[in-house]
C-alpha positions, 0 to 999 in steps of 0.5 A: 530532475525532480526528487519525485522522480526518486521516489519508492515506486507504490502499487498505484505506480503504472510500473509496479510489479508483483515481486517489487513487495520486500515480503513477496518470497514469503508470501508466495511461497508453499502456504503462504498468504499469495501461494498458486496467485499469479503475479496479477492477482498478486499486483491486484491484491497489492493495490487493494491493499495499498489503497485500504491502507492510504484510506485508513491514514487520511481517516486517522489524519481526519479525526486526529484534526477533528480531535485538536479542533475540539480541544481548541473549542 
C-alpha cells in the first residue's frame, strides 16, 4: 500500500460525500450558507468551490515563481 491510499479524501475524490465537510452541521443548518440543498447540490458546490481554491493556489505558485525569476534577473 501506498501513502496516497491514506490520504484525506477531497471533493475531486469519486467517493466524496456531502457531509465529509468538517463545517457541514453549520452550514446545513436554519440560515446557513447550504440550508434547503440537498447533499447534491452541496457535493457540487463543494467541488466548485475546491476547484476555485486549488486555481487561486497554482496562481499564487505561479507569480510567487515569476517574482524570484525577476529578482534574479
Amino acid at each position: 500500500m501506498t501513502d496516497s491510499e491514506y490520504r484525506t479524501p477531497t471533493p475531486s475524490d469519486d467517493e466524496w460525500q456531502a457531509d465529509f465537510d468538517p463545517t457541514y452541521d453549520e452550514k446545513t443548518m436554519e440560515g446557513g450558507v447550504w440550508d434547503g440543498l440537498s447533499d447534491d447540490e452541496i457535493v457540487l458546490l463543494q467541488i466548485k468551490q475546491f476547484r476555485d481554491d486549488e486555481h487561486e493556489e497554482n496562481q499564487r505558485e505561479q507569480d510567487e515563481l515569476a517574482a524570484k525569476k525577476l529578482d534574479n534577473c
